[in-house]
Structure formats: C-alpha cells, structure tokens
Backbone of each chain as ProteinMPNN parsed JSONL, in Angstrom:
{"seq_chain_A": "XXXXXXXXXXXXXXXXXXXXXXXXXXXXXXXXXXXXXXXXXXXXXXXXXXXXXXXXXXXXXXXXXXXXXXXXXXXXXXXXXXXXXXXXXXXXXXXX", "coords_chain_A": {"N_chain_A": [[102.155, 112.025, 133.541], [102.83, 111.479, 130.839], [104.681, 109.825, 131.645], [103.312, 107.53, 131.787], [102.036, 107.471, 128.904], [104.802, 106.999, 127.914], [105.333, 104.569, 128.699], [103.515, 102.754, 128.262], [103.408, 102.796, 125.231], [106.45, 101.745, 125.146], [105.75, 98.885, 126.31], [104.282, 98.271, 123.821], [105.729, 98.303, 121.915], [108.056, 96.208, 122.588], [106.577, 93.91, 122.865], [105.684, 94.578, 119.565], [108.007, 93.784, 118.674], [108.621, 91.668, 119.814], [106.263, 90.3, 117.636], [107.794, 90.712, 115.464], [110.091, 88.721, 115.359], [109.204, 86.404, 115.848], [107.06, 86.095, 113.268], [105.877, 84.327, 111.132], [105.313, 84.596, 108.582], [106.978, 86.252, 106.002], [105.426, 88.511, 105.565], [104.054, 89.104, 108.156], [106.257, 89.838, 109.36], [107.122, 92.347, 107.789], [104.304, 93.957, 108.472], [104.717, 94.176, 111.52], [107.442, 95.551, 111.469], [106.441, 98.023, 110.363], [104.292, 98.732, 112.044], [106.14, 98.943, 113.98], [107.716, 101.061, 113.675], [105.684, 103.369, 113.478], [104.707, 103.452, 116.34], [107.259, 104.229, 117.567], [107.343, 106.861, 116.129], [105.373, 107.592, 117.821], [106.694, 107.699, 120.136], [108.975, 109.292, 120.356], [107.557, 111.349, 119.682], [106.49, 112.012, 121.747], [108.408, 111.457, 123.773], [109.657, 113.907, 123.608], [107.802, 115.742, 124.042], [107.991, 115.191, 127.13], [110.713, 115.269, 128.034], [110.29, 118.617, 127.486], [110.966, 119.547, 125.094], [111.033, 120.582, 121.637], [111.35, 120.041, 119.83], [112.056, 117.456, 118.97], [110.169, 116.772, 117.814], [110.209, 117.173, 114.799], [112.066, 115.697, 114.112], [110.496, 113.415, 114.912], [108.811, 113.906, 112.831], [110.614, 113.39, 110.841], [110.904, 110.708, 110.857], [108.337, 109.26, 110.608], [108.105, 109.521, 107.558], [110.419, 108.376, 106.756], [109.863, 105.798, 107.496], [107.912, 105.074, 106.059], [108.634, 104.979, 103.731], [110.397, 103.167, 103.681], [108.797, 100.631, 104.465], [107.396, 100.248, 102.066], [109.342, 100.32, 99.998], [110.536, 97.287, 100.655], [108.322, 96.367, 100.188], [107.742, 96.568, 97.797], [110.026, 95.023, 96.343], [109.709, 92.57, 97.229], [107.247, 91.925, 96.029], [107.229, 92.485, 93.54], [110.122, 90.971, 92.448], [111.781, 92.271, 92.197], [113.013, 95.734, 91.707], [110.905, 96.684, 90.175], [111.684, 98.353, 88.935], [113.186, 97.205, 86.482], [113.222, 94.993, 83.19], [109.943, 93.003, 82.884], [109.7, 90.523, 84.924], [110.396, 86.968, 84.244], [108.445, 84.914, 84.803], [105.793, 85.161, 84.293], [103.52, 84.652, 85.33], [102.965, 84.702, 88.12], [102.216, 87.913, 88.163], [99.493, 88.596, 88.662]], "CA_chain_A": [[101.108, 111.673, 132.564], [103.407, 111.624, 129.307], [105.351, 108.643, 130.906], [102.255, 106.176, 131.494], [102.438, 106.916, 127.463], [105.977, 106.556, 127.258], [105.307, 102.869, 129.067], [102.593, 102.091, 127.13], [104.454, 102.532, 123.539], [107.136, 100.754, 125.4], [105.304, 97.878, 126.082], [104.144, 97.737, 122.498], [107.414, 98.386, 120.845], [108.081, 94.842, 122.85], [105.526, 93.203, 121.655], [105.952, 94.159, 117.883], [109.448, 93.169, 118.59], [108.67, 89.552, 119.288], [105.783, 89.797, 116.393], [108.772, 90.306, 114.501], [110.823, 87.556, 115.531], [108.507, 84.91, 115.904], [106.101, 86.06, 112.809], [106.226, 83.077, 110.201], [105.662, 84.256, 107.246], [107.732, 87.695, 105.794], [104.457, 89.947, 105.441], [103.61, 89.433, 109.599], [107.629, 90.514, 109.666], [106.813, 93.696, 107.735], [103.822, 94.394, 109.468], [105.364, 94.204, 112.576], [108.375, 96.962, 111.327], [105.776, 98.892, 109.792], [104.02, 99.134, 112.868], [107.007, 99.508, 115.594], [108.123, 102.697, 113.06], [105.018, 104.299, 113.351], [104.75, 103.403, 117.736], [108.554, 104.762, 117.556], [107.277, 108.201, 115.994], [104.469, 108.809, 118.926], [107.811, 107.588, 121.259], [109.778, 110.595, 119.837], [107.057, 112.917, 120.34], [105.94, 111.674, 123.374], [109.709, 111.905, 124.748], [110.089, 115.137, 122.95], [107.338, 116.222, 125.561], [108.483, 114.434, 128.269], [111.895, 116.707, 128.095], [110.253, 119.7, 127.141], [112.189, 119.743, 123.6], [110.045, 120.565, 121.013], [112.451, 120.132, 118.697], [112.25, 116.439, 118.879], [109.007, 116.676, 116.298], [111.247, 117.801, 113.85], [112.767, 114.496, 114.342], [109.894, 112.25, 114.745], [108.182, 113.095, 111.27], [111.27, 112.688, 109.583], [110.913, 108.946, 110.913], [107.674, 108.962, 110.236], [108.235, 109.528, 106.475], [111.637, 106.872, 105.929], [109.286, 104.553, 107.652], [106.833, 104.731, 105.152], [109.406, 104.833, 102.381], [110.812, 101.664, 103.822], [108.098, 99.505, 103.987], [107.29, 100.047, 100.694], [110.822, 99.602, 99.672], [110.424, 96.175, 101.015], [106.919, 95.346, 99.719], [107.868, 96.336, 95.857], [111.231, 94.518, 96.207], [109.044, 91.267, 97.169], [106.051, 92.031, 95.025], [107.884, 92.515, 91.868], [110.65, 90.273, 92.166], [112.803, 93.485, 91.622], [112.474, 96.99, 92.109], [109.737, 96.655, 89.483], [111.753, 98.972, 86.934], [113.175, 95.98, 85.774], [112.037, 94.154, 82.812], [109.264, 92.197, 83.613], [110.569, 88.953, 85.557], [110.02, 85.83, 83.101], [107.265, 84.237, 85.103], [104.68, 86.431, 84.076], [101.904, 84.215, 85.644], [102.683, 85.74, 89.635], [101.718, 88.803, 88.682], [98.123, 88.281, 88.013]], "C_chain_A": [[101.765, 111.13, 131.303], [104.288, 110.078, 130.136], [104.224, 107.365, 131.003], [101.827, 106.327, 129.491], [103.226, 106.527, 127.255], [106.076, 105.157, 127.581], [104.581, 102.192, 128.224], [103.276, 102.039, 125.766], [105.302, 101.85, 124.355], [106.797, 99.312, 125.126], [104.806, 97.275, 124.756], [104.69, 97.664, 121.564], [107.899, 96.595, 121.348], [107.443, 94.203, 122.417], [105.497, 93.277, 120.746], [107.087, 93.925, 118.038], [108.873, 91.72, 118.202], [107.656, 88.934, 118.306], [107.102, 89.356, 115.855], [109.66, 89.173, 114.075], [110.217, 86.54, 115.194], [107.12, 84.75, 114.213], [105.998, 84.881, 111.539], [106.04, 83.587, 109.157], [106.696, 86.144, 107.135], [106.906, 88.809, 105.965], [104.575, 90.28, 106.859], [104.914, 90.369, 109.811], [107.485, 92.127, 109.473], [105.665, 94.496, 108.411], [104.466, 95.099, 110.376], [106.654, 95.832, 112.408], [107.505, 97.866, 110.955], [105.191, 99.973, 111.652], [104.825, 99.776, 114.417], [107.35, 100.789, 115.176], [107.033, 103.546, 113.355], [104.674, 104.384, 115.336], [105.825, 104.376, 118.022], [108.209, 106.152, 117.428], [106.616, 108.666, 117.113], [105.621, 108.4, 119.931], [108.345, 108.554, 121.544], [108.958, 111.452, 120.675], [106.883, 113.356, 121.738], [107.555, 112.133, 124.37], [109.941, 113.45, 124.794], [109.45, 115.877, 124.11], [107.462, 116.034, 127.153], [109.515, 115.779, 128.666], [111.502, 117.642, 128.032], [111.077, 120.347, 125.911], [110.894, 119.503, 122.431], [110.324, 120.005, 119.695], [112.148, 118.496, 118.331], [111.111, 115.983, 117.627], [109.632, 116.549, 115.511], [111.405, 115.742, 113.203], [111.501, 113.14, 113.867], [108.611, 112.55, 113.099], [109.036, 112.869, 110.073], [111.082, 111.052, 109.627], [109.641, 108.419, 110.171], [107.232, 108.83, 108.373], [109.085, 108.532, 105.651], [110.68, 105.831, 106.389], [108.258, 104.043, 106.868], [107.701, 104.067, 103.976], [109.942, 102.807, 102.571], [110.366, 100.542, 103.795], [107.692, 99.662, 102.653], [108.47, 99.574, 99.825], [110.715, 97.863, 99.255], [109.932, 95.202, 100.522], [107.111, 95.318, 97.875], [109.049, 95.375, 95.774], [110.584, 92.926, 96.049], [108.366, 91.024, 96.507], [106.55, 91.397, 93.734], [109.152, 91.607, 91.649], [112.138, 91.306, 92.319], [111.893, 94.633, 91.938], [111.559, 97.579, 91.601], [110.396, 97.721, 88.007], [112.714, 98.42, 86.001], [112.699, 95.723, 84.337], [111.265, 93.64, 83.154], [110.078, 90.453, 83.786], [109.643, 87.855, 84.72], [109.124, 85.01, 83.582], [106.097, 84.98, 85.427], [103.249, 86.117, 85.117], [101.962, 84.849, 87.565], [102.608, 86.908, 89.411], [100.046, 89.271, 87.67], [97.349, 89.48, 88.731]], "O_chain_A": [[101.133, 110.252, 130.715], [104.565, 109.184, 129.336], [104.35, 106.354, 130.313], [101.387, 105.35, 128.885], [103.174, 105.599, 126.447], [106.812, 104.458, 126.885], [104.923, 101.215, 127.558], [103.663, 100.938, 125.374], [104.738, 100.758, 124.408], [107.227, 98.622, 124.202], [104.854, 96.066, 124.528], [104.38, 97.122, 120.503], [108.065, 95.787, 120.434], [107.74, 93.77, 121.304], [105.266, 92.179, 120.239], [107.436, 93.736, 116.873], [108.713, 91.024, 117.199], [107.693, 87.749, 117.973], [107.524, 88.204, 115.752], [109.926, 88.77, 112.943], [110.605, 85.779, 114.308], [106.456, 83.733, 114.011], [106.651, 85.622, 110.803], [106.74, 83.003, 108.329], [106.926, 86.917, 108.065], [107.321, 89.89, 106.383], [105.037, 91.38, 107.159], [104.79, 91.479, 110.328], [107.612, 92.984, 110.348], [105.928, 95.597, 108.895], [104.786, 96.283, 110.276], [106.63, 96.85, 113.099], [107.936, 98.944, 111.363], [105.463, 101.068, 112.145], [104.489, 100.509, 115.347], [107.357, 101.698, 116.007], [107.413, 104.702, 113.54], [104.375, 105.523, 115.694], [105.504, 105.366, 118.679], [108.582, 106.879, 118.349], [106.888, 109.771, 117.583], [105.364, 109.039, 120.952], [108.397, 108.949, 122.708], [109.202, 112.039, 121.729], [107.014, 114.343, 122.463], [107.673, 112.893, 125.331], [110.321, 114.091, 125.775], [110.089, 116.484, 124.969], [107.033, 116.721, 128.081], [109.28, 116.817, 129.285], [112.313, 118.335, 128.646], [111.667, 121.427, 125.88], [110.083, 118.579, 122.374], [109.594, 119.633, 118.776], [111.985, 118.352, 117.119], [111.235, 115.097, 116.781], [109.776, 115.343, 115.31], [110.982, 115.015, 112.304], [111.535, 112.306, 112.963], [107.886, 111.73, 112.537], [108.753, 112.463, 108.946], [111.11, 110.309, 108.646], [109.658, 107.486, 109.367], [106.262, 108.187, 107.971], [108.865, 108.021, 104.554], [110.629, 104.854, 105.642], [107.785, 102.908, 106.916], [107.525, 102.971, 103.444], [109.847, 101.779, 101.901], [110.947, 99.545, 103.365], [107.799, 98.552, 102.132], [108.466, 98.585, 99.091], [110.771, 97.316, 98.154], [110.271, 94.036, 100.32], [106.789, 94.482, 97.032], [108.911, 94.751, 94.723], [110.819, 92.193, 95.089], [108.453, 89.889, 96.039], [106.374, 90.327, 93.151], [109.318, 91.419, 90.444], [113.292, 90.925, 92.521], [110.706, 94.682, 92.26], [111.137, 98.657, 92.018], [110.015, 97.871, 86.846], [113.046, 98.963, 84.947], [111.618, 96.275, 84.133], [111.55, 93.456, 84.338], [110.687, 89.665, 83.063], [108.42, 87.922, 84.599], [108.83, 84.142, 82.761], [105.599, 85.307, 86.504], [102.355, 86.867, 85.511], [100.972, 85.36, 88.09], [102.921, 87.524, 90.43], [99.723, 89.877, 86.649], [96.149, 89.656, 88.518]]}, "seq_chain_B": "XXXXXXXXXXXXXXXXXXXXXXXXXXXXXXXXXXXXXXXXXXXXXXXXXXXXXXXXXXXXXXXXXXXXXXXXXXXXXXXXXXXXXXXXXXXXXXXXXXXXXXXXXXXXXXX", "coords_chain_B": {"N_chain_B": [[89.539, 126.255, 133.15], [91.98, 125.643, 131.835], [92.548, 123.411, 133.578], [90.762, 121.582, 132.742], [90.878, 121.248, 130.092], [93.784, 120.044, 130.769], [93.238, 117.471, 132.157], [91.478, 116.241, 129.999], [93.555, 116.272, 127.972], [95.052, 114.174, 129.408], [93.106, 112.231, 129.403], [92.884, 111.359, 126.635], [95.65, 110.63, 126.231], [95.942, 108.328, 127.928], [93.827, 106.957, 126.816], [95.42, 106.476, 124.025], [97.049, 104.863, 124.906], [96.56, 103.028, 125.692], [94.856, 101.922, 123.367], [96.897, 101.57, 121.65], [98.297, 99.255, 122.836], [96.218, 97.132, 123.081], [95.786, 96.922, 120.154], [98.934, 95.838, 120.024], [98.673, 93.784, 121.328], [97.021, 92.258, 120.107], [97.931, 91.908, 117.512], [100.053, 90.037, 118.497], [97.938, 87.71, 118.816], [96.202, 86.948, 117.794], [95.142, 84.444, 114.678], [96.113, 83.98, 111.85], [97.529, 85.776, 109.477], [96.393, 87.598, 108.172], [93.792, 88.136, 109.529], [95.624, 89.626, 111.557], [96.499, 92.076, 110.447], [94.069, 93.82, 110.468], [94.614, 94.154, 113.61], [96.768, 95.209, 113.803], [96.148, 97.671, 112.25], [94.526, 99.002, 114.132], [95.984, 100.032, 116.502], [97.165, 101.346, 114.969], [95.78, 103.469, 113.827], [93.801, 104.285, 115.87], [95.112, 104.528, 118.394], [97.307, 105.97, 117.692], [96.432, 108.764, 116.594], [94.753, 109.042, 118.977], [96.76, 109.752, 120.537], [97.99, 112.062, 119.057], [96.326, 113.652, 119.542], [96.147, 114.235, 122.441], [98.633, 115.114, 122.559], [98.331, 117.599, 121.543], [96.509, 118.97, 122.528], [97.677, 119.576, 124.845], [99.683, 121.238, 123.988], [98.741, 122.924, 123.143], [97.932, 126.498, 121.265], [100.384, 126.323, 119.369], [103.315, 126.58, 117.748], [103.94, 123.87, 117.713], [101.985, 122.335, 117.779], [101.328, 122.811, 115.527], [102.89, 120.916, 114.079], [102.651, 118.812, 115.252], [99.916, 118.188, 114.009], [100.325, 117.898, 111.015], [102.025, 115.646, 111.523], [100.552, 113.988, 111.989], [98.154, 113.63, 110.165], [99.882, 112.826, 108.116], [100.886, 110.003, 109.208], [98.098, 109.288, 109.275], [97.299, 109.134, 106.503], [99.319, 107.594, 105.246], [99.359, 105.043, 107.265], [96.838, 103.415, 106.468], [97.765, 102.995, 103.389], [100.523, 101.672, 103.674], [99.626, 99.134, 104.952], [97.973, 98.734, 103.295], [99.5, 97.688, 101.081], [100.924, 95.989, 102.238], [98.705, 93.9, 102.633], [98.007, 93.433, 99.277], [100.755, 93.031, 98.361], [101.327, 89.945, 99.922], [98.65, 89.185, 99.151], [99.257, 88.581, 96.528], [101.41, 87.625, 96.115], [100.596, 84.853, 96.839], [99.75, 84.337, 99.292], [97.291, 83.012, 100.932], [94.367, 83.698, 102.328], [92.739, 81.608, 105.321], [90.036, 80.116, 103.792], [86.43, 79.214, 103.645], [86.246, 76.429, 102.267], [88.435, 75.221, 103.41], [88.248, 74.193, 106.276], [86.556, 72.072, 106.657], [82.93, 71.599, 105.941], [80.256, 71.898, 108.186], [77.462, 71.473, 107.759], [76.474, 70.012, 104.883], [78.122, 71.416, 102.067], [77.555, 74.023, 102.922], [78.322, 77.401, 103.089]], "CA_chain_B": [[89.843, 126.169, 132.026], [93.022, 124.676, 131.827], [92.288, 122.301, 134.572], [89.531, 120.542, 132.092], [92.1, 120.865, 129.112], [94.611, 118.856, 131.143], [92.478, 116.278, 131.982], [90.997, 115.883, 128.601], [94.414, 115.654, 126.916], [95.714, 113.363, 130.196], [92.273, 110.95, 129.267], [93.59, 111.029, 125.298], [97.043, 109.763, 126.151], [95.678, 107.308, 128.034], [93.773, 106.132, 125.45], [96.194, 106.337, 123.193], [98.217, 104.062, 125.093], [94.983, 101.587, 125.375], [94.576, 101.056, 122.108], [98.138, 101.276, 121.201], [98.916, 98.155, 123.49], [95.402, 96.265, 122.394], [96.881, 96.341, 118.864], [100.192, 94.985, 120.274], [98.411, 92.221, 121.754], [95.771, 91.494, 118.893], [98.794, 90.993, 116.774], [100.652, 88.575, 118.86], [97.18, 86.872, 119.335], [95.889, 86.344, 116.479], [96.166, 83.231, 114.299], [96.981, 84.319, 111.172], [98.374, 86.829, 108.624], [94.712, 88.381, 107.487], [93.596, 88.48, 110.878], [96.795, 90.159, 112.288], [95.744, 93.456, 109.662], [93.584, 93.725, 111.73], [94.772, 94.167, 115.017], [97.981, 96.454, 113.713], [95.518, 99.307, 112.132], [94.008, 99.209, 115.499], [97.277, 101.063, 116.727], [98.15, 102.836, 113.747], [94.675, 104.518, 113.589], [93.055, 104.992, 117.376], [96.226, 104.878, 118.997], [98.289, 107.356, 116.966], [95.513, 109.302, 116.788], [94.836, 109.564, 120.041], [98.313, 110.449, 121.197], [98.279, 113.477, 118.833], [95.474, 114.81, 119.954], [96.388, 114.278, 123.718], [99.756, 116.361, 122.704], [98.046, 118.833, 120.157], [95.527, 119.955, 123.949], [98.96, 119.91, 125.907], [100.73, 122.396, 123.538], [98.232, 124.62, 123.054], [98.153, 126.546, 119.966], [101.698, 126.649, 118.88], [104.261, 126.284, 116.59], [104.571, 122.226, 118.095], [100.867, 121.745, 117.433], [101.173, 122.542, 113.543], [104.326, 120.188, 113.715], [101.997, 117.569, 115.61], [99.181, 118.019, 113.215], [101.157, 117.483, 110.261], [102.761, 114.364, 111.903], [99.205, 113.406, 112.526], [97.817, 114.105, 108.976], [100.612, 112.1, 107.151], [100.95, 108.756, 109.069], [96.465, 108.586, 108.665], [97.256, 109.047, 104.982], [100.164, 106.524, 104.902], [98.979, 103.987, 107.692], [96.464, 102.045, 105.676], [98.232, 102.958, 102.466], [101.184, 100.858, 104.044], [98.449, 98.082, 105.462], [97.136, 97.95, 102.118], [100.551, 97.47, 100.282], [101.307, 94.434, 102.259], [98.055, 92.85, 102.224], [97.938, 93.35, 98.017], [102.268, 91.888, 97.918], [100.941, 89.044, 100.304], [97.991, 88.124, 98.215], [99.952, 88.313, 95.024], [102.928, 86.578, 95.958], [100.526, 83.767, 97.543], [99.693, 84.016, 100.863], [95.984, 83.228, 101.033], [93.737, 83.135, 104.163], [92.35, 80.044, 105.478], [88.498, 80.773, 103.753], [85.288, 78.457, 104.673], [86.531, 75.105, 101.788], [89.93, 74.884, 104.059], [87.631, 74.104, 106.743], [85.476, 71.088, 106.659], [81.568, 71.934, 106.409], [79.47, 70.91, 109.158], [76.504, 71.022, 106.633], [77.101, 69.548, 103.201], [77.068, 72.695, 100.871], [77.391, 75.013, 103.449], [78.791, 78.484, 102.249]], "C_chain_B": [[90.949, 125.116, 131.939], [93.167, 123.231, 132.131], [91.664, 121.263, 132.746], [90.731, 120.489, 130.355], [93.21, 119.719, 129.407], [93.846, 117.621, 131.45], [91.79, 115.568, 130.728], [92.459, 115.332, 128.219], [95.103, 114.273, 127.894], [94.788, 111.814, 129.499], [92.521, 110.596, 127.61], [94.766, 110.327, 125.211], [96.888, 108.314, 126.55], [95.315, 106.119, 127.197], [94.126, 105.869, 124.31], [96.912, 105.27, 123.593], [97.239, 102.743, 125.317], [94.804, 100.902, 124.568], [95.856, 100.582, 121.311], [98.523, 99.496, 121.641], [97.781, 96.929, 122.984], [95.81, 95.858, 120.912], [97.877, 95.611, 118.788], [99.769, 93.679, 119.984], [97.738, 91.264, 121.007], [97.213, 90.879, 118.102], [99.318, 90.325, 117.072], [99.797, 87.33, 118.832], [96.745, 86.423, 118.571], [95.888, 85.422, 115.41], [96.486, 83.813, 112.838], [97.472, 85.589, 110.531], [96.948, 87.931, 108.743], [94.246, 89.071, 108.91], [94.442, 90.137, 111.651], [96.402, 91.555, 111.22], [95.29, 94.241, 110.065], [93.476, 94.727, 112.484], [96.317, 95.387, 115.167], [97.229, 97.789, 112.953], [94.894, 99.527, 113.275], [95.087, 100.355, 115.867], [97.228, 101.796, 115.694], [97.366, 103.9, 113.806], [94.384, 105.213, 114.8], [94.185, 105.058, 118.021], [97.251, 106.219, 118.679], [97.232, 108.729, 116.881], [95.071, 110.348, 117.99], [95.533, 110.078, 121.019], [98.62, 111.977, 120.951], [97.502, 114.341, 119.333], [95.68, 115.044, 121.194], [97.508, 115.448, 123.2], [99.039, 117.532, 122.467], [97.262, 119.255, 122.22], [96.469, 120.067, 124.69], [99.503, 121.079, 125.298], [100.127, 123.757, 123.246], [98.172, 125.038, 121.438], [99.289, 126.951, 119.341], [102.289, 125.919, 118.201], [104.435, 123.862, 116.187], [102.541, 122.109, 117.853], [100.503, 121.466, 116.066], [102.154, 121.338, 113.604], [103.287, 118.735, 114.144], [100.743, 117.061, 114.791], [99.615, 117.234, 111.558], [101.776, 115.968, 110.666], [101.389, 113.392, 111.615], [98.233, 113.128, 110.936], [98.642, 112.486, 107.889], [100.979, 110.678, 107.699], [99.152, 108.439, 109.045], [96.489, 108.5, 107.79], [97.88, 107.605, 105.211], [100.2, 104.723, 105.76], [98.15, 103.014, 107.026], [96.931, 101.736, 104.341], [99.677, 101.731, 102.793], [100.505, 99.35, 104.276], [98.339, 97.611, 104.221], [98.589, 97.4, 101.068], [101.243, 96.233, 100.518], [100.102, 93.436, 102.485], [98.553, 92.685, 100.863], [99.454, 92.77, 97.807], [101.902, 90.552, 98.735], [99.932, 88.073, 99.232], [98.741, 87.652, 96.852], [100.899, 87.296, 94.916], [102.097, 85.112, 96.688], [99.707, 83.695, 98.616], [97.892, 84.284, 100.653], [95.394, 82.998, 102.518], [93.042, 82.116, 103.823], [90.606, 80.469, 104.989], [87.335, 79.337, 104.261], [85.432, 76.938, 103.608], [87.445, 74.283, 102.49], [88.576, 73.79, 105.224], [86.705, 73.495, 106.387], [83.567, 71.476, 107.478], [80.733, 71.261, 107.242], [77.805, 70.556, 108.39], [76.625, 70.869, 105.385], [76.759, 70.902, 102.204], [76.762, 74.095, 101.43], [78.345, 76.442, 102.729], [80.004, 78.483, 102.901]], "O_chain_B": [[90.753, 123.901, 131.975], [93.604, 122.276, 131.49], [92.286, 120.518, 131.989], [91.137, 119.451, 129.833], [93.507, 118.786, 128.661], [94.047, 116.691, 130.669], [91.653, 114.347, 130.654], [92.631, 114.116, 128.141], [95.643, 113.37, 127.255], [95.314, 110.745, 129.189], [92.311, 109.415, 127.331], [94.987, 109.518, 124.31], [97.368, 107.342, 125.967], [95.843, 105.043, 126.916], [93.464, 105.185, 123.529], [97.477, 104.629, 122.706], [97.494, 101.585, 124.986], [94.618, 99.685, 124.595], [95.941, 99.599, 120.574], [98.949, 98.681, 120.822], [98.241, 95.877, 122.54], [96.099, 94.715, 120.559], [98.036, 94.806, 117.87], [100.062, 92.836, 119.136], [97.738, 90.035, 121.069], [97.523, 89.688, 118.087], [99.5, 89.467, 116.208], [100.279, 86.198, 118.822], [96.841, 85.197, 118.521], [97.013, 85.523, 114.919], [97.64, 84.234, 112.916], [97.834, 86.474, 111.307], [96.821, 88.915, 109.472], [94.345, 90.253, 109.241], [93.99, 91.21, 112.052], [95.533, 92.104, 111.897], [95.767, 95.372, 110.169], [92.788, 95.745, 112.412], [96.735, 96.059, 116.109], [97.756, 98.893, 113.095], [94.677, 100.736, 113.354], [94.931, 101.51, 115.472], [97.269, 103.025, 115.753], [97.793, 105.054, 113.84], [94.588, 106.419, 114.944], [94.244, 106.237, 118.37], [97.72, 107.115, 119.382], [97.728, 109.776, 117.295], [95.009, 111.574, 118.092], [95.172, 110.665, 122.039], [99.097, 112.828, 121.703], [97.76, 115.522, 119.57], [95.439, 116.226, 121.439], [97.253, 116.629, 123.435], [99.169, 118.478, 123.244], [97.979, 119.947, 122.944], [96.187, 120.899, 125.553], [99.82, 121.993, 126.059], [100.519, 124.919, 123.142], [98.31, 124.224, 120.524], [99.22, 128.007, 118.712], [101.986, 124.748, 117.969], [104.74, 123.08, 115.287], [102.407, 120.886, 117.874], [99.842, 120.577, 115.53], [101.849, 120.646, 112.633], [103.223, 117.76, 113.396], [100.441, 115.867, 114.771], [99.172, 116.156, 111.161], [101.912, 115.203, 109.712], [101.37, 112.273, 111.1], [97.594, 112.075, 110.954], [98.118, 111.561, 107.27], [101.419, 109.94, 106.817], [98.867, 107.271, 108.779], [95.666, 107.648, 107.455], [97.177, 106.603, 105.345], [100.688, 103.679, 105.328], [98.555, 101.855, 106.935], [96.742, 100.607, 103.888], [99.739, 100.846, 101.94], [101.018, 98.422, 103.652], [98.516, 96.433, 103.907], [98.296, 96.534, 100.243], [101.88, 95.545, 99.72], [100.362, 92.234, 102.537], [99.502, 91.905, 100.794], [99.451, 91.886, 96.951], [102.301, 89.652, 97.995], [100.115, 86.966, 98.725], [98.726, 86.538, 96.329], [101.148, 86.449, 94.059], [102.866, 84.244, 97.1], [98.906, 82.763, 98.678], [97.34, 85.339, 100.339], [95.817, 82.358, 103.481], [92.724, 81.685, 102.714], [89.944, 81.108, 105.807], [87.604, 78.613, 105.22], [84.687, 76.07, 104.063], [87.475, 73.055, 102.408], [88.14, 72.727, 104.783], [85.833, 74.099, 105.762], [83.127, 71.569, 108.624], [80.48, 70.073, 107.045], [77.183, 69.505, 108.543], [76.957, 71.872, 104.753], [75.686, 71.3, 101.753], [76.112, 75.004, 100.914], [79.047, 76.189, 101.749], [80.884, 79.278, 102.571]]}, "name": "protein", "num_of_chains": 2, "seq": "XXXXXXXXXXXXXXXXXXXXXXXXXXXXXXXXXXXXXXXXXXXXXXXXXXXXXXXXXXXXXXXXXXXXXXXXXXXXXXXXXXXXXXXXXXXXXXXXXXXXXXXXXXXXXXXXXXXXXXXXXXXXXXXXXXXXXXXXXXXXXXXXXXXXXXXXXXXXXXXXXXXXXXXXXXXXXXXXXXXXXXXXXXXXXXXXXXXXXXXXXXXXXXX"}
C-alpha cells in the first residue's frame, strides 16, 4: 500500500524536476523547489513507514521546516534586491 | 475494526498520491506562471493532507501520530504562506499575468 505512495511522490518528484528545469521564468523555478521539498517530506514519512522506522519523522519535519526557510531565503533575496536589511536599494520605484 | 481502518487509511494514500501527481501534471501543463499557483497548492494542500491522514489511521494513536500531526499542522500553515511569498516577489519584481487588454477583444469594449 505505502509503495503505490512511494511511486506516486516519485512520479511527482519527476515531474517538479523537469518543472524546474524547463520553467522560464525564476518564480516557476522556485515553485517547483518549493513544491518537490514539501513531496520529499511525505517521501520521508512515507519511507519511514515503508521500513517500519519511525524515527524517520524526526527527519522529515526537520526538512519540512529548512524547506520553508529556503524558499523564503530565495524570495526576499529576489524581492528586495538584498536580504532586505540592507539600505534601501537606490531604485526605490520596484518596490511599490 | 481494523479491517475498515486499513482500508480507509489504504483509500487516503491513494488519494494522496492522486492529487499529489494531478498537481505534478497541472504544473507542467499549464501555460503560465499565475496559472501554475494553481496547480502546485493542489499538491501541497489535498495531497499532503491526505498522506498524513492515511499515516496518522496506520499508526494508530502513538507517539508517530503526534510527530505526523505536527508535520501536518506546519507545512498547511507554511504551504500557502510560501505560495503567497512567490506570487507577491513575482508581482513586484514584474511578472504580470496575461489579463483580458493582452488579448484582443472580440467585442469592442469588452471587459
């Protein structure tokens, strides 16, 4: 039962792969990581049950927490020009 | 008892892995950015969702069900909070969707 999940997240960890690759602009890119990190955590758990290792939770909400951190990371870095605690960046008019 | 427990959480995984993969595919399919939004909270929400709860009726009530709840709890908080962080750096930095001026009106004046 647990691996027709573990195929299924497979198959869609592939697929946000080649979002990733092929996505044209940078946001579809983050998307795309946003979403394979959070497929990745029910992977964990899902394996975690698979094995009988419970332990592997543990594991998959630490991911689920850097993966948050990271897209945001990402999105203020682009947003703001900078990590936003910066001065403000001298072309005041993009951030309207 | 059990019986109807396993089958319940067996028909949750499933559909966890249903909607998980419909999300995949919406986002490859999709034409653009706005769209594609979309088709990746699809997964994040009914898919993830439905995975935990398939585990949470497998484990019973134990120690790995608080751990799965909790898992479960904090990417529904942070899934559209993420969603929404790269629509709002998308629009800002630019990236607009195609709205109904892009697109030539078939009635003069149409909305």
């Amino acid at each position: 039962m647990f691996l027709i999940g573990v195929i299924a997240l497979f198959i869609a960890m592939i697929l946000m792969l080649y979002r990733l690759y092929v996505g044209p602009t940078l946001y579809d890119r983050v998307l795309a990581t946003n979403s394979f990190g959070t497929t990745t955590v029910l992977f964990i758990g899902v394996i975690g049950f698979l094995t009988e290792r419970p332990d592997f939770l543990d594991i998959a909400l630490l991911y689920a927490l850097i993966n948050f951190v990271g897209t945001i990371a990402i999105l203020k870095f682009f947003r703001y020009r900078a990590m936003g605690d910066y001065p403000q960046p001298e072309h005041p008019e993009d951030m309207q | 008892m059990s019986l109807f427990v396993d089958i319940l959480s067996w028909a949750c995984i499933l559909g966890g892995g249903f909607f998980t993969i419909i999300g995949a595919v919406g986002t490859l399919r999709f034409p653009d950015f706005w769209s594609r939004l979309h088709a990746v909270s699809v997964s994040d929400s009914a898919g993830m969702l439905l995975f935990i709860l398939g585990m949470c009726l497998q484990a019973g009530l134990t120690l790995v069900t608080l751990k799965l709840v909790l898992i479960g709890i904090f990417l529904f908080i942070t899934g559209p909070t993420a969603t929404h962080a790269v629509a709002n750096a998308a629009l800002v930095t630019g990236l607009r969707p195609p709205i109904a001026n892009d697109i030539e009106p078939e009635v003069e004046g149409g909305a």
